[in-house]
Each structure stands twice: as structure tokens, then as C-alpha cells.
MDAnalysis code that builds the backbone (N, CA, C; Angstrom):
import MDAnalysis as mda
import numpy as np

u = mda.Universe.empty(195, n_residues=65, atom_resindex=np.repeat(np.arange(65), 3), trajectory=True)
u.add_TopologyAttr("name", ["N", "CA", "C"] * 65)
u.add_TopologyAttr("resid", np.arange(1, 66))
u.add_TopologyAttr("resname", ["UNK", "UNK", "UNK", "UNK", "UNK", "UNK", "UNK", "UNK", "UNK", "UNK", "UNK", "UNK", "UNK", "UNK", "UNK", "UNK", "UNK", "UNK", "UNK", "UNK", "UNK", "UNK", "UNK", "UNK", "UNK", "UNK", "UNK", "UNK", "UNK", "UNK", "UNK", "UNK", "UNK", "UNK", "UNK", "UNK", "UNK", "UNK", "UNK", "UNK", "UNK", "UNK", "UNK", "UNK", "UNK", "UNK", "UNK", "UNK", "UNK", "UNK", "UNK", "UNK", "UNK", "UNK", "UNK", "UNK", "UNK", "UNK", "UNK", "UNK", "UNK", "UNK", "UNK", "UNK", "UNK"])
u.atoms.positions = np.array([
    [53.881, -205.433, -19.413],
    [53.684, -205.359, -17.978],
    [54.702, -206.207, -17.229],
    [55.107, -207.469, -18.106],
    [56.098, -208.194, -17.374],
    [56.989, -207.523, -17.047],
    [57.846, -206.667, -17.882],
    [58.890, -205.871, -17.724],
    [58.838, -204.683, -16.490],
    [57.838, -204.093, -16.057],
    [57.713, -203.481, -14.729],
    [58.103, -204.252, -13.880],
    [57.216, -205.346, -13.584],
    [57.950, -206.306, -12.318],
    [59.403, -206.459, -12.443],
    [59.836, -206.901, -13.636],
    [61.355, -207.391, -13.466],
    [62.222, -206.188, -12.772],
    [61.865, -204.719, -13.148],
    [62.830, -203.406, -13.011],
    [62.015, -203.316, -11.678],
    [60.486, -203.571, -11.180],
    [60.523, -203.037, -10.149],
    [61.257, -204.308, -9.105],
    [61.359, -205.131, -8.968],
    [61.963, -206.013, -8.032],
    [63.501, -205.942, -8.325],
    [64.305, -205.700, -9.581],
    [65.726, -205.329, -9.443],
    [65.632, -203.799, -8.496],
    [64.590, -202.894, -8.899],
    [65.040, -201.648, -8.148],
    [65.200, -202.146, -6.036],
    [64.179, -203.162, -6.566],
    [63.889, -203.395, -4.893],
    [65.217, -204.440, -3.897],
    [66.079, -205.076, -4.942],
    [67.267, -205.968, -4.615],
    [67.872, -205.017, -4.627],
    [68.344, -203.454, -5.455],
    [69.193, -202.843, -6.088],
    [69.337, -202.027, -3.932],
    [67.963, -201.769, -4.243],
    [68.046, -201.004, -2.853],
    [68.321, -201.380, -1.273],
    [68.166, -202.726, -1.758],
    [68.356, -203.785, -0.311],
    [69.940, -203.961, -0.224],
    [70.254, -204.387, -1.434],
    [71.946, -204.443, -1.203],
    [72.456, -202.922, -0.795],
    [72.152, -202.006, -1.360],
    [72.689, -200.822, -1.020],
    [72.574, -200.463, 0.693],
    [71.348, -200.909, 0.677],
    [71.043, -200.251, 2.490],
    [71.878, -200.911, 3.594],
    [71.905, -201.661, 3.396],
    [73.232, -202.847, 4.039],
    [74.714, -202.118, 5.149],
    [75.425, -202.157, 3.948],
    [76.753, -201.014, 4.121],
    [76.194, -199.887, 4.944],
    [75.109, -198.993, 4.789],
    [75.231, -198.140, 5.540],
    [74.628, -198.454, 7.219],
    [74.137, -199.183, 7.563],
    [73.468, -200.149, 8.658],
    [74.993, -200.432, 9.309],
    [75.810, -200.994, 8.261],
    [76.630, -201.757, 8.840],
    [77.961, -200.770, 9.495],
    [77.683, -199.444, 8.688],
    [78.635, -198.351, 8.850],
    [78.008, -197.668, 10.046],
    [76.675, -197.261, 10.100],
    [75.961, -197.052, 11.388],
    [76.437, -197.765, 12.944],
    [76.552, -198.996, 12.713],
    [76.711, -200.000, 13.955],
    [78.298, -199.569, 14.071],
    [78.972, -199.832, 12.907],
    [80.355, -199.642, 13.783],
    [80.349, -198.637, 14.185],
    [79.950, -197.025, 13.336],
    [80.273, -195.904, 14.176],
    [79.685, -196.065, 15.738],
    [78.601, -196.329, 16.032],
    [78.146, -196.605, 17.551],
    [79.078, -197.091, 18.330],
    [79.178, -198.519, 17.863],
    [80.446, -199.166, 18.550],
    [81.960, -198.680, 19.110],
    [81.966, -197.950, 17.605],
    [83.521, -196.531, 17.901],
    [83.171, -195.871, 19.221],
    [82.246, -195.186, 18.943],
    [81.929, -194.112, 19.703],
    [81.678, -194.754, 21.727],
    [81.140, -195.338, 21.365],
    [80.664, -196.557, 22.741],
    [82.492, -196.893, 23.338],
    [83.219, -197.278, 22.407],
    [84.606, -197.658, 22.993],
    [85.280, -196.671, 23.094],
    [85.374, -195.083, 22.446],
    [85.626, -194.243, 22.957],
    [85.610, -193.826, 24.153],
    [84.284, -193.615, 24.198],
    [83.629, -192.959, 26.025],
    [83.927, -194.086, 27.365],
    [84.254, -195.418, 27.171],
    [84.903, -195.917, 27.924],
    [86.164, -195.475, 28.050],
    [86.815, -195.515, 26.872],
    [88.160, -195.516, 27.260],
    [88.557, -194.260, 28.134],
    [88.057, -192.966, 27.712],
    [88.088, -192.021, 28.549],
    [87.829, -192.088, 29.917],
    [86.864, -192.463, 30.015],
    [86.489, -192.938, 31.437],
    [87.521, -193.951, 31.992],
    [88.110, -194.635, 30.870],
    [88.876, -195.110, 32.092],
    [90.444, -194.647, 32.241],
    [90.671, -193.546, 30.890],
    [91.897, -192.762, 31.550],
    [91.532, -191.859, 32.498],
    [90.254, -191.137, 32.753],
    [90.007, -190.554, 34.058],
    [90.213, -190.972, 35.112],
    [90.135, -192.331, 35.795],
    [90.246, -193.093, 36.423],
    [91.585, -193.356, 36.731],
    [92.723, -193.444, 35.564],
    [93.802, -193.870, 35.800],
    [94.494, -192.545, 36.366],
    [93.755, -191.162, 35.994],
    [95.117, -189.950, 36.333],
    [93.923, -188.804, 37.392],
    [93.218, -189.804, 38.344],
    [92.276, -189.040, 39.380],
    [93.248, -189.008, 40.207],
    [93.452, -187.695, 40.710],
    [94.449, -187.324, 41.397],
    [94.279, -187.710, 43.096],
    [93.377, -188.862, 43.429],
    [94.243, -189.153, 44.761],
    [94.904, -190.528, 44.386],
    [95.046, -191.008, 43.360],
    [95.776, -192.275, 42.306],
    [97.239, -191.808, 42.000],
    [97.084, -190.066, 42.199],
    [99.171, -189.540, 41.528],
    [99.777, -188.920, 43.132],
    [101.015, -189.199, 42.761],
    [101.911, -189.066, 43.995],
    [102.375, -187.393, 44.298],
    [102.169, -187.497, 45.139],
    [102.489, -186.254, 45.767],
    [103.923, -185.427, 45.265],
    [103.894, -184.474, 44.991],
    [105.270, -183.720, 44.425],
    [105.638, -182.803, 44.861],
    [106.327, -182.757, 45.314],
    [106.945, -181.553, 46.638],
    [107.998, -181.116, 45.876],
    [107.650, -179.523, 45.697],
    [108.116, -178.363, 44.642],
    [109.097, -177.860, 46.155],
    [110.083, -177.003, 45.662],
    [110.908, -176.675, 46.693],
    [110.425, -174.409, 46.782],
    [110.736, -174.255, 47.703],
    [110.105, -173.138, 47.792],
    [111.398, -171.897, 47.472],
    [110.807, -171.396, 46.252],
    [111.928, -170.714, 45.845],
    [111.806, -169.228, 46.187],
    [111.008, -168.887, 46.656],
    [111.089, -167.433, 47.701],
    [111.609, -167.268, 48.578],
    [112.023, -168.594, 49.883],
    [112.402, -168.393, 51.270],
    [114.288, -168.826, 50.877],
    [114.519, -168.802, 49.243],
    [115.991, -169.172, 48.958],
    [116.515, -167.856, 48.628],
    [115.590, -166.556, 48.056],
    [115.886, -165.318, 47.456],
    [116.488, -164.654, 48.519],
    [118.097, -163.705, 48.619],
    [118.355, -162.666, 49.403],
    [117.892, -161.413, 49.271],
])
């Protein structure tokens, strides 16, 4: 009977170390994802077009004979 406890409490360390890494892979993906959607937001911000300069195209119909 001793021998159950020992395998069941290694299974139970075996599984604690394992769960870890993926927790920890969880949080960063969030974090990715979280600094993503800022950053977008804030290239939206940088190329909202009353922020870009006006560009005056020349009118190439009133040049045609």
C-alpha cells in the first residue's frame, strides 16, 4: 500500500510541474494578443486621415486636346 502513495503523489508533482508551462504559455499568449490590439489602435490613430496632409493630384483631363 505504501507504494500507491509514493506513485500517487509523484503522479500528483508529475502533474503540477507539467501544468505550469502551459499557464505560463496561456498568460503570455494574452499578453501578445493584449499588445497587439493596442498597437493597432495606435497605428489607427497615427494614419486617421485628418492627421495626413492633403495631396493635390493635378487634373489630367482639363490637360487632354
Amino acid at each position: 500500500m505504501k507504494t500507491n502513495n509514493t506513485s500517487c503523489f509523484l503522479s500528483f508533482m508529475g502533474l503540477s510541474l507539467a501544468t505550469s508551462p502551459f499557464i505560463i504559455t496561456l498568460l503570455t499568449l494574452y499578453l501578445l494578443a493584449e499588445f497587439m490590439t493596442e498597437l493597432g489602435k495606435a497605428s489607427e490613430e497615427i494614419f486617421r486621415p485628418e492627421r495626413l496632409p492633403i495631396l493635390n493630384f493635378p487634373d489630367l483631363d482639363s490637360n487632354k486636346l
